[in-house]
C-alpha positions, 0 to 999 in steps of 0.5 A, spaced: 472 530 512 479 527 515 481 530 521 489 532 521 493 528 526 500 530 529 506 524 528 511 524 532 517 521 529 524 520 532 530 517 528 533 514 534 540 514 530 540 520 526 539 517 519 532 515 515 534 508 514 536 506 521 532 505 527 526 509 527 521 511 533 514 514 531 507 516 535 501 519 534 498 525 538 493 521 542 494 514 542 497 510 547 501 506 542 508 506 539 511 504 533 518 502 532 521 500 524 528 497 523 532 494 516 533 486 518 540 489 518 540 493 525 536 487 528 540 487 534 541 493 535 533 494 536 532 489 540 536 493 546 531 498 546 526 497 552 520 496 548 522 490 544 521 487 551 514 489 551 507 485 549 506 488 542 504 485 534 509 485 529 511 485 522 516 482 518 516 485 511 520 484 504 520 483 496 517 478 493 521 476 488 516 472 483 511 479 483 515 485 484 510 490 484 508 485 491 511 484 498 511 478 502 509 479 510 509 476 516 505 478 521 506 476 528 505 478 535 508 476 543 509 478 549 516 479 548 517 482 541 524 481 542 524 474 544 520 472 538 524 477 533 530 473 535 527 466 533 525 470 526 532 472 525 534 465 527 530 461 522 526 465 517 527 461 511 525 467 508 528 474 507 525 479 510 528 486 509 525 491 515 520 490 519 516 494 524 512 493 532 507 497 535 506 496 543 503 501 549 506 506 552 502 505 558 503 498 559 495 496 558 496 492 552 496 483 554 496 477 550 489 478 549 490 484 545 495 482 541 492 476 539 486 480 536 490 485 533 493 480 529 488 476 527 485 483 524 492 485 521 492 479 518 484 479 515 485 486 513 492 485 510 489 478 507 485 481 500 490 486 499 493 484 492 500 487 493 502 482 499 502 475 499 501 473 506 507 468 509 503 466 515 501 459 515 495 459 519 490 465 519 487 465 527 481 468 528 480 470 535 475 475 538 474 473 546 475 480 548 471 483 552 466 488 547 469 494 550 477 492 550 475 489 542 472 497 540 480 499 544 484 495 540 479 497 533 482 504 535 489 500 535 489 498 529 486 504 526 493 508 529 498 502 526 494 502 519 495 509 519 501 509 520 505 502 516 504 507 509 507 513 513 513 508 516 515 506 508 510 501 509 505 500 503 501 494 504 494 497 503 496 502 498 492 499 493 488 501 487 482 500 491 484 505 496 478 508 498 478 517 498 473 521 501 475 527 496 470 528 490 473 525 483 473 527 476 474 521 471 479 521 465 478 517 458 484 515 454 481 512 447 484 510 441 482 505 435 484 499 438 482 500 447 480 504 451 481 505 459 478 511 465 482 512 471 482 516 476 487 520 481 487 517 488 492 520 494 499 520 490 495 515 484 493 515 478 488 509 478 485 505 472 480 503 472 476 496 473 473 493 466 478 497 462 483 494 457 490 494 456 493 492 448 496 485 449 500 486 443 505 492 444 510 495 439 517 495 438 518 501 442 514 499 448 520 501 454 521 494 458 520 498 464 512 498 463 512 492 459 515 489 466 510 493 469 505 490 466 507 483 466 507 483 473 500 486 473 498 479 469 501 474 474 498 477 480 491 477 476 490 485 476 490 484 469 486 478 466 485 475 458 478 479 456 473 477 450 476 480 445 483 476 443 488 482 442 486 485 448 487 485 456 481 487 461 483 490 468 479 486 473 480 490 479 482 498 480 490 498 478 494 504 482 500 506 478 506 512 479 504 516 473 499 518 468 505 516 463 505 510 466 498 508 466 497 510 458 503 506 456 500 499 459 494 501 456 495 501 449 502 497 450 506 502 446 510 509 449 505 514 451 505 522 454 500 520 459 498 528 460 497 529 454 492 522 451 488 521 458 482 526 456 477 528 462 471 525 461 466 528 456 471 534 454 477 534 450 481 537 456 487 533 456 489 531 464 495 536 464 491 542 462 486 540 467 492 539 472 494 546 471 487 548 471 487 546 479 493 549 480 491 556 477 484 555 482 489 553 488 482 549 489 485 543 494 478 539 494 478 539 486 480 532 484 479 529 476 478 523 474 481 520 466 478 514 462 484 511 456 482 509 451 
């Protein structure tokens, strides 16, 4: 069972869309997030002349469920911040670094965690990586390499809660107990489940190719964007879709409607697994257990 951990955050200005500082209880690492747009600024702190690993993050416009990223590391971050800021020849829009407190982190260290960040990083299917090269680097004593996996569990702990989501992805792997949802009709069917803050369709489940006059564009987007980045695939019947891989969305509502390819109330068409209990009954089931372990899993068909 996950313990809970006490975060720090520090809105250097004021505001949430400005200069942010935040830090865990117990770790000797720090994170400083900024928009593109307060650069400068950032790079008067005393931390951006600290040795730390960072990220350059924004939209990716052939994708838009996808992020382009650039991960980096120095020892000047600033330093290395003003040549991006100089050259990039891409936009990106915010971006996040992680440093020491305590002034222990080298060169060495860095290095590795930017070879990790960039392996883990590299399979997610909502980031496409902008680095040119993927450096795999281990010379690290076995002692400071088990360090810096602590390190890096803090900064993948952290980059959602900054506004980072580069590893929410439908594959997120929970360790609460989940029940699972159907949505079946005459001509699909699909299972799902709910993960942290989504609804996940499941892979092997299909989605309607053909959709009907009043499909909303917005999901119809949706699930074009999920064909061009290859979460949704051609299946061996011609009419339909298959998922090729578990495919988070925001809403039930959402999931049901690239299903079946038409507007759909999703509480009411996803069906716990083996009942006819739609998933909004059972939602109001949990509520009225106050049964914060219980987790459901729908199956649309």
């Amino acid at each position: 069972m996950s313990k809970g951990r006490t975060l720090r955050l520090f809105l250097v200005d004021g505001t949430s869309t400005g200069l942010i500082t935040a830090e865990l209880g117990n770790w000797s690492g720090k994170a400083l997030v900024a928009p593109r747009t307060r650069v400068a600024d950032l790079l008067k702190r005393p931390e951006a002349a600290k040795t730390g690993v960072y990220l350059l993050v924004g939209p990716d416009p052939d994708v838009p469920t996808r992020s382009r990223v650039y991960v980096g590391e120095s020892d000047n971050v600033g330093d290395r911040l003003k040549t991006h800021e100089k050259t990039a020849g891409w936009d990106f829009a915010k971006l996040v670094f992680f440093v020491s407190k305590d002034e222990n982190i080298t060169k060495g260290h860095v290095r590795y965690l930017e070879s990790r960040l960039i392996s883990t990083l590299s399979p997610s299917p909502i980031v496409k990586l902008m680095n040119q090269t993927a450096p795999q680097f281990s010379l690290l004593p076995e002692a400071e390499i088990a360090d810096m996996d602590g390190f890096l569990e803090c900064v993948l702990t952290l980059l959602p809660v900054l506004g980072f989501d580069l590893l929410t992805s439908p594959t997120a792997n929970l360790s609460l107990p989940t029940e699972t949802f159907e949505l079946k009709t005459s001509f699909v069917s699909a299972k799902a489940q709910e993960r942290g803050d989504e609804f996940v369709v499941l892979a092997g489940s299909h989605a309607r190719i053909e959709g009907v006059p009043s499909w909303p564009n917005g999901t119809r987007s949706l699930r074009d964007s999920l064909v061009a980045d290859g979460r949704l695939v051609l299946a061996d019947d011609p009419t339909l879709y298959r998922f090729a891989q578990d495919t988070g969305f925001s809403s039930p509502s959402a999931a049901a409607s690239v299903v079946t390819a038409r507007p759909e109330q999703g509480p009411a068409v996803w069906k716990l697994a083996g009942s006819k209990l739609s998933y909004g009954d059972w939602r109001a089931k949990q509520v009225d257990l106050a049964d914060p372990a219980a987790s459901t899993v729908f199956v649309a068909t």
